[in-house]
DRENDO-1510 file (C-alpha; in Angstrom, 1 decimal, always signed):
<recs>
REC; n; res; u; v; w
REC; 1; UNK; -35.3; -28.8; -47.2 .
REC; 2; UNK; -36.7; -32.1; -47.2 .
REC; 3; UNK; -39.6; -30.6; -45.1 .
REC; 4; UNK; -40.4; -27.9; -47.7 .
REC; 5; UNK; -40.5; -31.0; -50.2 .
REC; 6; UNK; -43.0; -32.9; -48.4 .
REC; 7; UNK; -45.2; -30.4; -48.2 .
REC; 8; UNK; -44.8; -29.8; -52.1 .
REC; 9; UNK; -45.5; -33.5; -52.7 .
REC; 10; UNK; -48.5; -33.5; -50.8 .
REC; 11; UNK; -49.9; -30.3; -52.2 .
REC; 12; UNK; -49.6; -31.4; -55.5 .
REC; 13; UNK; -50.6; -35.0; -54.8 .
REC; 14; UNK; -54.0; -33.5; -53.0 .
REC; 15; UNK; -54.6; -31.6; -56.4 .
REC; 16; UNK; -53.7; -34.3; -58.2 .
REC; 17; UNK; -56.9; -36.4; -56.4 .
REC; 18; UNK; -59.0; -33.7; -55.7 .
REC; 19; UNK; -58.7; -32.8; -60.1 .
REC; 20; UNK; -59.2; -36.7; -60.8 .
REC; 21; UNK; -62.0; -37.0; -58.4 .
REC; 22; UNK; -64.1; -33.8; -59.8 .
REC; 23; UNK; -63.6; -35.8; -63.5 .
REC; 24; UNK; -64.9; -38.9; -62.0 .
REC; 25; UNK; -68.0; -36.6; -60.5 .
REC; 26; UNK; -68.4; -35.3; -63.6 .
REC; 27; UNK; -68.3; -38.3; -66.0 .
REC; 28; UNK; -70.6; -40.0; -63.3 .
REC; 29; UNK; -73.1; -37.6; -63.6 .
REC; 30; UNK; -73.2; -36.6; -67.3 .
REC; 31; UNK; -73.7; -40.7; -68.0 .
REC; 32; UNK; -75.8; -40.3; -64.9 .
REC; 33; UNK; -74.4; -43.8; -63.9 .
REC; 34; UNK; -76.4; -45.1; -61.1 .
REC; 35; UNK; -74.6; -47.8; -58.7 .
REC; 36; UNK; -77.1; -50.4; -57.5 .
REC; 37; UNK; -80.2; -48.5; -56.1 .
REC; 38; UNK; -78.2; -44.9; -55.1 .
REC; 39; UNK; -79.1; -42.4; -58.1 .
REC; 40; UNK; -76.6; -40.6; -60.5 .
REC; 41; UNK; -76.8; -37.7; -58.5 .
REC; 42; UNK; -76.3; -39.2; -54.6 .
REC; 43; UNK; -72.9; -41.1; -57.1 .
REC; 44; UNK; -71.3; -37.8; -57.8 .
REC; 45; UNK; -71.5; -36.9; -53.9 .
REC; 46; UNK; -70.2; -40.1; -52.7 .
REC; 47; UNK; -67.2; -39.9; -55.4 .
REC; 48; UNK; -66.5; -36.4; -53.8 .
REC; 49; UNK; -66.4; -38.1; -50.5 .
REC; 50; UNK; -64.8; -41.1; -51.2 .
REC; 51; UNK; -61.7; -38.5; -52.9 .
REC; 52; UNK; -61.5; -36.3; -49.7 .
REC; 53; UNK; -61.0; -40.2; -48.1 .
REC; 54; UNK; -58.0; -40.7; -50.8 .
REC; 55; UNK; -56.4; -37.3; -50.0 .
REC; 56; UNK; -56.5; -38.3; -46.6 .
REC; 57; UNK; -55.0; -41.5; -46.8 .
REC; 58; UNK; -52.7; -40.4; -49.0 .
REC; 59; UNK; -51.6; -37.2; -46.9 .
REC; 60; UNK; -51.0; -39.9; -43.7 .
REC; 61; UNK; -49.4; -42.4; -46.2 .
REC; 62; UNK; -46.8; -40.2; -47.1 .
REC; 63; UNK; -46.3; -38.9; -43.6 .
REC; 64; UNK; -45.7; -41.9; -42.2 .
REC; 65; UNK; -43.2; -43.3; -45.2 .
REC; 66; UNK; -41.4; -40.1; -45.8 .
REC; 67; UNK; -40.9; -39.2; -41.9 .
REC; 68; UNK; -39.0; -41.3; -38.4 .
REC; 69; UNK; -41.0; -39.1; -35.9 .
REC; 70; UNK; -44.4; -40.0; -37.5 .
REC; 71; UNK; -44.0; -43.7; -37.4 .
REC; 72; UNK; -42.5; -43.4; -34.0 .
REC; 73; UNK; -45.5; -41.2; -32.6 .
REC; 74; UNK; -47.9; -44.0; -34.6 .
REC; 75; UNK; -46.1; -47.3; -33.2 .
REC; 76; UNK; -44.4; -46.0; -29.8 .
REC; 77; UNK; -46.4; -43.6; -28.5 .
REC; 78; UNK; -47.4; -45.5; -25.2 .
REC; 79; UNK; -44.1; -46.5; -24.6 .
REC; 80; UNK; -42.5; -42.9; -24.9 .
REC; 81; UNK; -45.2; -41.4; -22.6 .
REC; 82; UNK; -44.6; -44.2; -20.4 .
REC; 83; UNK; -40.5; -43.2; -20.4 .
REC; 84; UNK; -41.9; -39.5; -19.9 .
REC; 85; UNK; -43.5; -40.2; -16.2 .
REC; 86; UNK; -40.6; -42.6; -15.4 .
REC; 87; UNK; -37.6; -39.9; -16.5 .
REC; 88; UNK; -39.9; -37.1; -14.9 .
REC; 89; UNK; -40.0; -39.1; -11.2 .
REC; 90; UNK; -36.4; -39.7; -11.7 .
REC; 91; UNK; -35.6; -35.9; -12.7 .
REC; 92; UNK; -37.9; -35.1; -9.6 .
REC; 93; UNK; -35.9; -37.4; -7.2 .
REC; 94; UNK; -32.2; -36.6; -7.8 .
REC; 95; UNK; -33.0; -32.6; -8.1 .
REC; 96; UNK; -34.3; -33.5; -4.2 .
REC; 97; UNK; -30.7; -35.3; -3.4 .
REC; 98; UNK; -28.7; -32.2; -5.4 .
REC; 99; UNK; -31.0; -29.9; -2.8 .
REC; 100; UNK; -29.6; -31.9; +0.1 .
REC; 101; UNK; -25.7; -31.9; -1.4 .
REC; 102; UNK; -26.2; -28.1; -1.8 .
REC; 103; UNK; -27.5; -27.8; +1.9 .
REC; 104; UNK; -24.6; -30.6; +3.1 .
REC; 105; UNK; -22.0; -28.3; +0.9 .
REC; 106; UNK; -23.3; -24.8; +2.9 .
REC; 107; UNK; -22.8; -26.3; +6.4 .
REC; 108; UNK; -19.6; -27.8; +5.2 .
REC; 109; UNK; -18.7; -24.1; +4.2 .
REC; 110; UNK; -20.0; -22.6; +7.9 .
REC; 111; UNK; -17.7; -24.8; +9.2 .
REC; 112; UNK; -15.0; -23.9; +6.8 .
REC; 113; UNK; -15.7; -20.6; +7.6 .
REC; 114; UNK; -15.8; -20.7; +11.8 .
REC; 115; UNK; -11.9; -22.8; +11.2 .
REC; 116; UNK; -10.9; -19.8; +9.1 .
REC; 117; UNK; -12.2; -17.5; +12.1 .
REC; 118; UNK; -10.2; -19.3; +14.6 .
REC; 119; UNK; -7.4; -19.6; +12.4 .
REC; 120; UNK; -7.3; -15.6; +12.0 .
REC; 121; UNK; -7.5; -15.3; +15.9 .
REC; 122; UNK; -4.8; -17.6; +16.3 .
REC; 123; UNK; -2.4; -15.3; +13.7 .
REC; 124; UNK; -3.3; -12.4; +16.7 .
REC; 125; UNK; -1.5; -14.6; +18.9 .
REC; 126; UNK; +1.7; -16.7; +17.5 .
REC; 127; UNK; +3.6; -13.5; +16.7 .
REC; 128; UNK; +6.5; -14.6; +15.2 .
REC; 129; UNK; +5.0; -17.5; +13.8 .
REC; 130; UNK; +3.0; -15.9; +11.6 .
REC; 131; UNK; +4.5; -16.9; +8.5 .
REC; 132; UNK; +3.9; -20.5; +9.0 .
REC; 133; UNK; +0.2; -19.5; +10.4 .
REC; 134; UNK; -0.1; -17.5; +6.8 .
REC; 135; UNK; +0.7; -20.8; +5.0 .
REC; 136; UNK; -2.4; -22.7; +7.2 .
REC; 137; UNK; -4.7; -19.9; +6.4 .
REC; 138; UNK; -3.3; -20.2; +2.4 .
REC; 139; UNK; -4.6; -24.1; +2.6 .
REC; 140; UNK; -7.6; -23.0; +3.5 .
REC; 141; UNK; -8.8; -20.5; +1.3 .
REC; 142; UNK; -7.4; -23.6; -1.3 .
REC; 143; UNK; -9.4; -25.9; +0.3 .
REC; 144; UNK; -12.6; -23.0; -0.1 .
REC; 145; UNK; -11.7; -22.5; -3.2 .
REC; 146; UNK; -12.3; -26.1; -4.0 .
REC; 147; UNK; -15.8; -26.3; -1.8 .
REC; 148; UNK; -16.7; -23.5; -4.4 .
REC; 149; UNK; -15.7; -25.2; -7.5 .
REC; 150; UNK; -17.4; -28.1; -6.2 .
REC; 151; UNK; -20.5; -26.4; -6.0 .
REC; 152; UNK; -20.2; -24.6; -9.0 .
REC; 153; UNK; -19.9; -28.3; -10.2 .
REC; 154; UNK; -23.0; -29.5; -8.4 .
REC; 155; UNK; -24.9; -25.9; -10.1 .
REC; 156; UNK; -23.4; -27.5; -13.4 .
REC; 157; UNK; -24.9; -30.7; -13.2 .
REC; 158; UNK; -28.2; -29.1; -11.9 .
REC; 159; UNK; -28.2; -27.6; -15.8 .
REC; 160; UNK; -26.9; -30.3; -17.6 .
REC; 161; UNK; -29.7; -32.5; -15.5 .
REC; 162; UNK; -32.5; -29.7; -17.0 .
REC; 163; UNK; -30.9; -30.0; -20.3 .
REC; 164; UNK; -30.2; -33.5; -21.1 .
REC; 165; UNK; -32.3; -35.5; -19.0 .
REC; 166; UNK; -30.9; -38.2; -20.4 .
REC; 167; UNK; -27.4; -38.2; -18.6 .
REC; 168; UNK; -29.6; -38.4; -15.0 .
REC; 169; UNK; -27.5; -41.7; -14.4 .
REC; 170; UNK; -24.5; -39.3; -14.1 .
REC; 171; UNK; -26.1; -37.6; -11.1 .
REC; 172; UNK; -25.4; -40.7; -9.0 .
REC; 173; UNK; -21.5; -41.2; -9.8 .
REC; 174; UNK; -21.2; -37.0; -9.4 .
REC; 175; UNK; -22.7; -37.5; -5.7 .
REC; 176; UNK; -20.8; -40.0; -5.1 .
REC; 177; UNK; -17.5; -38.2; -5.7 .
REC; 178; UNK; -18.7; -34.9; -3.8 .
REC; 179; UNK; -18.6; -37.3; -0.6 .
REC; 180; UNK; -14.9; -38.0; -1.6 .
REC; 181; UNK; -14.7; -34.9; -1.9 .
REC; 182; UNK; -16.1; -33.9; +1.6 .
REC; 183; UNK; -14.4; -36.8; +3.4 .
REC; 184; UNK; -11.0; -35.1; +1.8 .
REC; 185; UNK; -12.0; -31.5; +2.9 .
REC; 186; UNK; -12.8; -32.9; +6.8 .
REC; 187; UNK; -9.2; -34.9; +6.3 .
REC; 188; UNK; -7.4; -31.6; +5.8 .
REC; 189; UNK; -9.3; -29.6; +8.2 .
REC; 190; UNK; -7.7; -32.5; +10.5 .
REC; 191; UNK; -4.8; -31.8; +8.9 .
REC; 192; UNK; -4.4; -28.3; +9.4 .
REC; 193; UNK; -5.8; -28.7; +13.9 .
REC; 194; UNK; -2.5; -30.7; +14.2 .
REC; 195; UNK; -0.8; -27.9; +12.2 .
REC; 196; UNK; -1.7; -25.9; +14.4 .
REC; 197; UNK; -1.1; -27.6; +17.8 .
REC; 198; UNK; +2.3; -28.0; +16.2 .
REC; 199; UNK; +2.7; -24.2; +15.4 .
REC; 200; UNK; +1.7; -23.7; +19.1 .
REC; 201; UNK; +4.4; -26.1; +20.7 .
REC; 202; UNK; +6.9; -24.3; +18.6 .
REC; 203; UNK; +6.1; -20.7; +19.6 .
REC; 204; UNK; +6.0; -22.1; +23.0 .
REC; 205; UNK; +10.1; -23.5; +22.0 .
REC; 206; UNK; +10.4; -19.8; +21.1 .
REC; 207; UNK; +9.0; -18.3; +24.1 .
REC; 208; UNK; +11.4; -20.5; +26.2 .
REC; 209; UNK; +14.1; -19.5; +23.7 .
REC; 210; UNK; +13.6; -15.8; +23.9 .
REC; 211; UNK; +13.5; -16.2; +28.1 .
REC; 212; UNK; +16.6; -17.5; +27.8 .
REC; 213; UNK; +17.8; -14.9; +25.5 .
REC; 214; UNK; +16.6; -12.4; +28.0 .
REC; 215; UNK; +18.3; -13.8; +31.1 .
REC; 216; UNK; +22.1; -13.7; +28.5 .
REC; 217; UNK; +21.7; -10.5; +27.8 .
REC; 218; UNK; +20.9; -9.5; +31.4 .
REC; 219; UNK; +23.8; -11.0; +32.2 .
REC; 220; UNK; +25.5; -9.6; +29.4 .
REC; 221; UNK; +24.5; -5.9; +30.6 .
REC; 222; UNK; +25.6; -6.7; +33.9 .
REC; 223; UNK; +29.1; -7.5; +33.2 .
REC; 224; UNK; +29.1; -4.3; +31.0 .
REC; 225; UNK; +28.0; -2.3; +33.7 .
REC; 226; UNK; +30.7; -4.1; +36.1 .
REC; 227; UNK; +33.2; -3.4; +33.4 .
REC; 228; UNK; +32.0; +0.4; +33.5 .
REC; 229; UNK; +32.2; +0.6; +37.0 .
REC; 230; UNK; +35.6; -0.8; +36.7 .
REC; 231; UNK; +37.0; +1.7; +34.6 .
REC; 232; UNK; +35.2; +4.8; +36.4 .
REC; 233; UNK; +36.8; +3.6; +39.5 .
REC; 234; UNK; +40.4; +3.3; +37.8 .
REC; 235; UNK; +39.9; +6.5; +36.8 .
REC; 236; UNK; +39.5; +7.6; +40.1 .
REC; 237; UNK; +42.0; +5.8; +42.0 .
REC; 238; UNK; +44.2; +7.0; +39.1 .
REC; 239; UNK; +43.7; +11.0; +40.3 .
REC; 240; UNK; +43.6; +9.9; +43.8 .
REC; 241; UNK; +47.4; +8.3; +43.2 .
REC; 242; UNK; +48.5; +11.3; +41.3 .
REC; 243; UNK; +47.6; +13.1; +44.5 .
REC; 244; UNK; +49.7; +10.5; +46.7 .
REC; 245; UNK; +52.2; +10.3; +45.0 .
REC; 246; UNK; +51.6; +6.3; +43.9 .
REC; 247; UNK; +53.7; +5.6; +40.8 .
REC; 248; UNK; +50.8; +3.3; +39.3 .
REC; 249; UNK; +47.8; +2.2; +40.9 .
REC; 250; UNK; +46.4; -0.9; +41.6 .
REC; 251; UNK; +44.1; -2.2; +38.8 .
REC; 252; UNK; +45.7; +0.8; +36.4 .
REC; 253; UNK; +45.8; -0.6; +32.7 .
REC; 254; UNK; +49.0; -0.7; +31.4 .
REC; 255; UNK; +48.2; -2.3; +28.0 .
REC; 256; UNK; +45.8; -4.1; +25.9 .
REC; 257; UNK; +46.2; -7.3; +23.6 .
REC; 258; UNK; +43.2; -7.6; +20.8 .
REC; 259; UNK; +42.9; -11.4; +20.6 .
REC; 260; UNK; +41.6; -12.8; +17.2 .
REC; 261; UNK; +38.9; -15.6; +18.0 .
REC; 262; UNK; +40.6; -17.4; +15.2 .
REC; 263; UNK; +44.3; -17.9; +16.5 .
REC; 264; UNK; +45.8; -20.7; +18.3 .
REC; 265; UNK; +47.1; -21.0; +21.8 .
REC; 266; UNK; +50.5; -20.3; +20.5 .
REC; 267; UNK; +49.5; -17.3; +19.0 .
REC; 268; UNK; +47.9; -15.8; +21.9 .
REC; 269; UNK; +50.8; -16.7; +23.8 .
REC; 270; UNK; +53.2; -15.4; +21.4 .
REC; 271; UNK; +51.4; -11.9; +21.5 .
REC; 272; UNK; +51.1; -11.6; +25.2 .
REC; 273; UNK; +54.9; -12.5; +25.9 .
REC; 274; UNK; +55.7; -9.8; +23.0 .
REC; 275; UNK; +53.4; -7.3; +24.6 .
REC; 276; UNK; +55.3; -8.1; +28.0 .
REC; 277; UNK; +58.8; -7.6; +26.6 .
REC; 278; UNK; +57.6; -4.0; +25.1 .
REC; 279; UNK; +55.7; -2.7; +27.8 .
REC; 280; UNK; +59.1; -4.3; +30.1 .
REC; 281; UNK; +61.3; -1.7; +28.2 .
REC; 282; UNK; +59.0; +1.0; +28.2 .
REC; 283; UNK; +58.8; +0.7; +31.8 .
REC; 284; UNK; +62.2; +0.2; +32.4 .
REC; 285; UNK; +63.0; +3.2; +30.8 .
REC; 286; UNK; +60.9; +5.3; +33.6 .
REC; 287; UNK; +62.6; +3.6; +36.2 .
REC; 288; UNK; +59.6; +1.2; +36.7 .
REC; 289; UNK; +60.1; -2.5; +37.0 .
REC; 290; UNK; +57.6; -5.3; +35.5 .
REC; 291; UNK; +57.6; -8.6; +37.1 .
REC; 292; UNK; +57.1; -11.5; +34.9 .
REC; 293; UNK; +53.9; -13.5; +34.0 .
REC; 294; UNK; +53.3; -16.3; +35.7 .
REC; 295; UNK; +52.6; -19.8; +34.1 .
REC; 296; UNK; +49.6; -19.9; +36.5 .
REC; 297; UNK; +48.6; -16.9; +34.9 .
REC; 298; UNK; +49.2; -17.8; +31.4 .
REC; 299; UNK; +47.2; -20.9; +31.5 .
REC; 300; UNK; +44.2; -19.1; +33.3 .
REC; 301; UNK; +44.6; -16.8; +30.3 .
REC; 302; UNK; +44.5; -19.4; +27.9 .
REC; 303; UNK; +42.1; -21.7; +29.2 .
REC; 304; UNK; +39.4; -18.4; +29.4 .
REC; 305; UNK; +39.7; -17.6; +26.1 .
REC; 306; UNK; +39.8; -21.3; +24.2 .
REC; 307; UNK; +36.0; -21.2; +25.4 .
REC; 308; UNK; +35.8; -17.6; +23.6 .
REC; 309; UNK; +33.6; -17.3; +20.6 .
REC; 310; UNK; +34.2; -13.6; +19.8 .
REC; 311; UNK; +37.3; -11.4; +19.7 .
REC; 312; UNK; +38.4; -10.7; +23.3 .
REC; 313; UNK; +41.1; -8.1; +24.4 .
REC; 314; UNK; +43.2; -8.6; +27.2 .
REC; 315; UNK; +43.7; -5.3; +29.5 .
REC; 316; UNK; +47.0; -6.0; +31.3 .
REC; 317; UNK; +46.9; -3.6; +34.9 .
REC; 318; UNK; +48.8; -4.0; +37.8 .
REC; 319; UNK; +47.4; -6.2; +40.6 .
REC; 320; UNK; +48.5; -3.6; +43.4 .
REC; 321; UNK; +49.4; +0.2; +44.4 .
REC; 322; UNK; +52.7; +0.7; +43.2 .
REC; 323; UNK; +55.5; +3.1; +45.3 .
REC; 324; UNK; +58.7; +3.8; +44.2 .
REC; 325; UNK; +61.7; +1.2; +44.2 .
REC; 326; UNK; +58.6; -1.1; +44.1 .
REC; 327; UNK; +57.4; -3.8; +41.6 .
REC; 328; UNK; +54.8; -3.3; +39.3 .
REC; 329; UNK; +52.9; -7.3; +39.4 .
REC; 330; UNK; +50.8; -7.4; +36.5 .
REC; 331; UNK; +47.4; -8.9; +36.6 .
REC; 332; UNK; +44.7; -9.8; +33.4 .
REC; 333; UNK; +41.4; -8.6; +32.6 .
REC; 334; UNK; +39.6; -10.0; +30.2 .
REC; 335; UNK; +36.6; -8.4; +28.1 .
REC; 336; UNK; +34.8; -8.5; +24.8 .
REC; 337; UNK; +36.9; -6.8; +21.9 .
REC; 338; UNK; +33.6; -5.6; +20.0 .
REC; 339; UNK; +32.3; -2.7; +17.5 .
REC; 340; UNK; +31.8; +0.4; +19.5 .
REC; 341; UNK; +31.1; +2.5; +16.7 .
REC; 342; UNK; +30.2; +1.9; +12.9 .
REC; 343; UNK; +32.1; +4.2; +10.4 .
REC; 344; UNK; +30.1; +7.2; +9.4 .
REC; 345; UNK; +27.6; +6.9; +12.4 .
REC; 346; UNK; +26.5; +10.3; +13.8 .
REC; 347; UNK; +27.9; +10.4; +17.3 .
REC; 348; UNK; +26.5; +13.6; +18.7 .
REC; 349; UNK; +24.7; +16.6; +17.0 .
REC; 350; UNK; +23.6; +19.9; +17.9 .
REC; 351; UNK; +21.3; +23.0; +16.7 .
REC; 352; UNK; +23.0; +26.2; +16.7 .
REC; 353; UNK; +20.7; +29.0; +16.9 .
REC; 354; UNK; +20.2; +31.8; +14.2 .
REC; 355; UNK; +22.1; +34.7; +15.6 .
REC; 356; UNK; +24.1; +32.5; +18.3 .
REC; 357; UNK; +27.4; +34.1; +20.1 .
REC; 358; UNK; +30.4; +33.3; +20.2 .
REC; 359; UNK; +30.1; +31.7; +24.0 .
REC; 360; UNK; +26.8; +30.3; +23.2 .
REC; 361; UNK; +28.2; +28.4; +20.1 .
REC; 362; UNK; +31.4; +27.5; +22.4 .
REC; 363; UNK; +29.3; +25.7; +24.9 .
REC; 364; UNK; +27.2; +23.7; +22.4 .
REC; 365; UNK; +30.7; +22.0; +21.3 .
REC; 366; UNK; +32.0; +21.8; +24.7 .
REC; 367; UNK; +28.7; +19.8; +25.9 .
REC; 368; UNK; +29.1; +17.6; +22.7 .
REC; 369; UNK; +32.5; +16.6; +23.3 .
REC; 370; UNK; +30.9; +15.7; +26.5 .
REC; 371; UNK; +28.3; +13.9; +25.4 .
REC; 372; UNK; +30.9; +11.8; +22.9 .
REC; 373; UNK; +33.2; +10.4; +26.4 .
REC; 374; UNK; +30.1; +9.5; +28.0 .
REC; 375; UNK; +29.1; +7.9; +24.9 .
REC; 376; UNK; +32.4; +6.1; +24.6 .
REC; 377; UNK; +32.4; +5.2; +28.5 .
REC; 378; UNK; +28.9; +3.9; +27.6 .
REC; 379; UNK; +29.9; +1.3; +24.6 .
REC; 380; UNK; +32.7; +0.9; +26.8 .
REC; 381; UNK; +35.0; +2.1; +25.0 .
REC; 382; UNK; +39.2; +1.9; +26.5 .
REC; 383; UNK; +40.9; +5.2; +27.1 .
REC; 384; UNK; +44.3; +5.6; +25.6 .
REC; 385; UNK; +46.9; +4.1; +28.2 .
REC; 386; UNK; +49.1; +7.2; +27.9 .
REC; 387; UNK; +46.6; +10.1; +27.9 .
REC; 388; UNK; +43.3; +8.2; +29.6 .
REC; 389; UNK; +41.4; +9.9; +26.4 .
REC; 390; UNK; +38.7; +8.2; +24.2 .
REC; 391; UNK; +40.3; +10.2; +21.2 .
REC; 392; UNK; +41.5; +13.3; +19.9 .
REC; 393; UNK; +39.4; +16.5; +18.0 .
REC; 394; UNK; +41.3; +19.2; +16.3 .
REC; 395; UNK; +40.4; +21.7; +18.2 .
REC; 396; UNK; +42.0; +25.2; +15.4 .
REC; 397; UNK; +39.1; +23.4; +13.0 .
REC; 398; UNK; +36.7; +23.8; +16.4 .
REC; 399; UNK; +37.8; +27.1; +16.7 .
REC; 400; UNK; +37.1; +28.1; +12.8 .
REC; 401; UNK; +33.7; +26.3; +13.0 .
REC; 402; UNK; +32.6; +28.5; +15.7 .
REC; 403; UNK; +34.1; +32.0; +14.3 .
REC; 404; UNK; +31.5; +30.9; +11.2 .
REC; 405; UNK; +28.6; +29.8; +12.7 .
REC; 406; UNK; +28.7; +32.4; +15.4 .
REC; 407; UNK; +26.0; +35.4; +14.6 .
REC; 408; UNK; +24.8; +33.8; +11.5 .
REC; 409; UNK; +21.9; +35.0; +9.5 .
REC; 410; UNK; +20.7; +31.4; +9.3 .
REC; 411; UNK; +20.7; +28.2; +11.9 .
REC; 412; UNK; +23.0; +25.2; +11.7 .
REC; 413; UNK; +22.8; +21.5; +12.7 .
REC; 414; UNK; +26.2; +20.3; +13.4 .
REC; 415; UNK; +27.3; +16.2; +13.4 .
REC; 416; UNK; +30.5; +14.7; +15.1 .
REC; 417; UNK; +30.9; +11.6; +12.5 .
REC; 418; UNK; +32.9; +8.7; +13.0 .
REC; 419; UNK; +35.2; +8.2; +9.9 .
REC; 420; UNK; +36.2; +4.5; +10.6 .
REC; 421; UNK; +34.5; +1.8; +12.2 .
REC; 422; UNK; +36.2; +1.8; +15.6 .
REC; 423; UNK; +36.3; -1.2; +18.2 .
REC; 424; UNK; +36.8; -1.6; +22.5 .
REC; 425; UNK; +40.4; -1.2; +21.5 .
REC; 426; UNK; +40.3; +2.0; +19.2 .
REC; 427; UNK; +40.4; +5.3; +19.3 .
REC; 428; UNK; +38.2; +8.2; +18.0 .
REC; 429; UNK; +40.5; +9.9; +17.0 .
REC; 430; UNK; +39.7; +10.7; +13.6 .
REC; 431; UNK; +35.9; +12.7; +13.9 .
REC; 432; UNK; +34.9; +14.1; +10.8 .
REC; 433; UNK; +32.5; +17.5; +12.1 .
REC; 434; UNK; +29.4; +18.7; +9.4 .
REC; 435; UNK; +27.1; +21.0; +9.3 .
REC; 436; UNK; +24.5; +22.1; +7.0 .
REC; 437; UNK; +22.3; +25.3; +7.3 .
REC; 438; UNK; +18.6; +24.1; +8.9 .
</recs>
C-alpha cells in the first residue's frame, strides 16, 4: 500500500512541475524575457530543462525520504557488497566442510553396516543365544537410525545454510556436535564387540552345560536299561522257578513302596515297616515265612533316598531262591517313581481295513496289546506283583469291537487311550478303546 502511494505522489508531483514549468515557458516567452545575453526563445528551452531537472530531483528526493532500502543502497552500498564477497567465501567454505561431514558420515555408515554383517553371521552361530544377539542387532539398527537422523540433520542445515546465510555461524557449533555424535556411535560399537565376546563366553557356559546334560541323561538311560534288563530277567527266572518248583525266586518283587520326595525319615520308615507287617501276613498265610529288615538295611534305605530329589519307589524282592520250609530274606531296590503315561495319551493305534475279517481284525488287537507291554516294559513300567501284568483290557468289549468293525463297508482307525495319568507304580488298567471311520 504504501508502495502504490509513492508512486501516486510522484506522478502527481511530476505533473505538478512539468504543468508549472510549461506556464513558466509560456509566460517567458509571450513577455519574450531575455536573461542576460540568451534570447526569449533559448529562455523557454532552458526553463523546460531546468523542470525535467526538478522532476528529477524531486522523484530521488522523495525516494530517498519516503523509503529504508534507498538510503541504504545510497549510503551503504560499498559496505553491503563488501559483506556480499565475505558471506559468499564463508558460504563457499563451510558447504566444503558439510561435504567432508557427509563423506566422514558414509564411511561411518560402511562401517556400521560391515558390524551389522558380522553381527548377523554371528546370530548363525550362538543358537540359543539368539535372543540376547537380537537385542545387539536392535542397538544397532538404533544406533543407524541415529547416523540417519544425523544426516538428515546435516541435509537440514545444508538448506537452512542456502536459505538464511545469515545463521552460517551455526554451521560451526552443528559440526561440532556431529563429532560428539560420532565419538558416541564408535563408543557403542565398542560397546556392543564386548557384548558380544560376552554372548560368546556364555554360549560357551552353555555348551559345557548341555555336555554335561548329555553325559546325565546317558547315565540316566543306562540305569533304565539296567533296570529293564532287571525285570526281563525276573521274569525269566520267575518261569524257570515255576518249572523247578522254587517257591519265590531270587530278586522276585514281592512289593513296592511309592515314597513321596516330600516326607521325612520317619515317614519312610513308618511305611516300609507297615508294608513289612502286610506283606508278613500275606505270606504267612501261604505258608511262606518273611524274615525281618535289617537296621543295616533300613539305614542304607534311608540314607539313598535323603539325597533323592524326585519320588522314588522301593521294589521289596527276595535276595535269594527260595525252597520250601525256607526263608524268604528280603532285599531293596530302589528306582525312580515317575509318569509313565499322561492321561488321555494314545498308547497304540491301528487301521483296520475296509472289508477286514474277523481273524484279520483279531490280530490287529492282539499285536496292539502287544505293542502296549512292550510299551510299558519300555517306560518301565512294574508288573502287578500278583498277576506279573502291566494292566487289564476288557476283553467282551474286544470281542464286540471286532464283531463291528469286521467286514465293514468303510475303514477304521482304532486308539487304546489312557484314561488316567499313570506312574512306575500304576497300572493300566483302565484303557478307554476309540475308533472313528477313516
Amino acid at each position: 500500500m504504501r508502495v502504490f502511494l509513492l508512486v501516486a505522489v510522484l506522478v502527481v508531483l511530476s505533473g505538478t512541475v512539468a504543468y508549472l514549468g510549461d506556464i513558466v515557458g509560456r509566460q517567458v516567452a509571450k513577455r519574450r524575457v531575455s536573461v542576460g545575453a540568451i534570447r526569449p526563445r533559448r529562455v523557454g528551452s532552458y526553463v523546460a530543462v531546468i523542470t525535467g531537472m526538478l522532476i528529477a530531483l524531486a522523484t530521488f528526493g522523495l525516494l530517498t525520504v519516503f523509503s529504508q532500502d534507498v538510503r541504504t543502497w545510497i549510503m551503504e552500498y560499498d559496505r553491503i557488497k563488501s559483506d556480499l564477497a565475505e558471506l559468499t567465501t564463508q558460504y563457499e567454505t563451510t558447504s566444503q566442510a558439510n561435504e567432508a561431514l557427509k563423506a566422514s558420515a558414509a564411511r561411518i555408515e560402511g562401517q556400521l553396516d560391515e558390524k551389522q554383517k558380522e553381527l548377523t553371521k554371528l546370530t548363525g552361530e550362538l543358537g540359543n543365544a539368539k535372543q540376547d544377539l537380537s537385542e545387539a542387532t536392535l542397538e544397532l539398527s538404533e544406533n543407524r537410525q541415529e547416523l540417519s537422523s544425523i544426516t538428515g540433520q546435516l541435509t537440514e542445515n545444508e538448506n537452512d545454510l542456502r536459505l538464511k546465510q545469515a545463521e552460517l555461524d551455526k554451521a560451526g557449533a552443528t559440526q561440532v556436535k556431529l563429532k560428539e555424535d560420532i565419538s558416541g556411535l564408535r563408543s557403542e560399537n565398542e560397546e556392543l564387540k564386548s557384548s558380544r565376546d560376552a554372548l560368546r563366553n556364555e554360549i560357551e557356559v552353555l555348551a559345557e552345560e548341555s555336555r554335561m546334560l548329555e553325559t546325565e541323561t546317558a547315565t540316566l538311560e543306562a540305569k533304565r536299561d539296567e533296570l529293564q534288563n532287571k525285570i526281563t530277567e525276573l521274569e525269566r527266572q520267575l518261569g524257570e522257578l515255576k518249572r523247578q518248583n522254587i517257591l519265590i525266586g531270587a530278586n522276585q518283587p514281592l512289593a513296592y513302596i511309592a515314597i513321596d520326595p516330600a516326607w521325612t525319615g520317619a515317614q519312610i520308615r513308618e511305611a516300609i515297616l507297615a508294608t513289612q507287617t502286610v506283606l508278613h501276613q500275606k505270606l504267612a498265610a501261604k505258608g511262606y515265612w518273611l524274615k525281618g529288615i535289617s537296621t543295616e538295611d533300613m539305614e542304607f534305605i534311608l540314607s539313598e533316598l535323603a539325597q533323592a530329589k524326585m519320588g522314588k519307589v522301593i521294589i521289596l524282592a527276595s535276595k535269594e531262591n527260595v525252597l520250601p520250609d525256607e526263608p524268604i530274606k528280603p532285599m531293596f531296590i530302589i528306582a525312580d517313581n515317575k509318569l509313565c503315561f499322561r492321561k488321555d495319551e494314545i498308547i497304540a493305534e491301528f487301521v483296520v481295513p475296509q472289508g477286514a475279517s474277523s481273524d484279520k481284525v483279531e490280530a490287529l488287537f492282539v499285536n496292539a496289546v502287544h505293542m502296549i507291554r512292550k510299551k510299558a516294559i519300555e517306560r518301565n513300567l512294574l508288573p502287578n506283583i500278583d498277576t506279573g501284568s502291566y494292566g487289564s483290557i476288557n476283553y467282551d468289549e474286544i470281542k464286540r469291537l471286532i464283531r463291528k468293525l469286521a467286514r465293514s463297508e468303510t475303514g477304521y482307525t482304532v486308539y487304546f487311550i489312557s484314561s488316567e495319568d499313570v506312574s512306575t507304580v500304576g497300572n493300566l488298567d483302565n484303557i478307554n478303546i476309540k475308533y472313528w471311520p477313516l
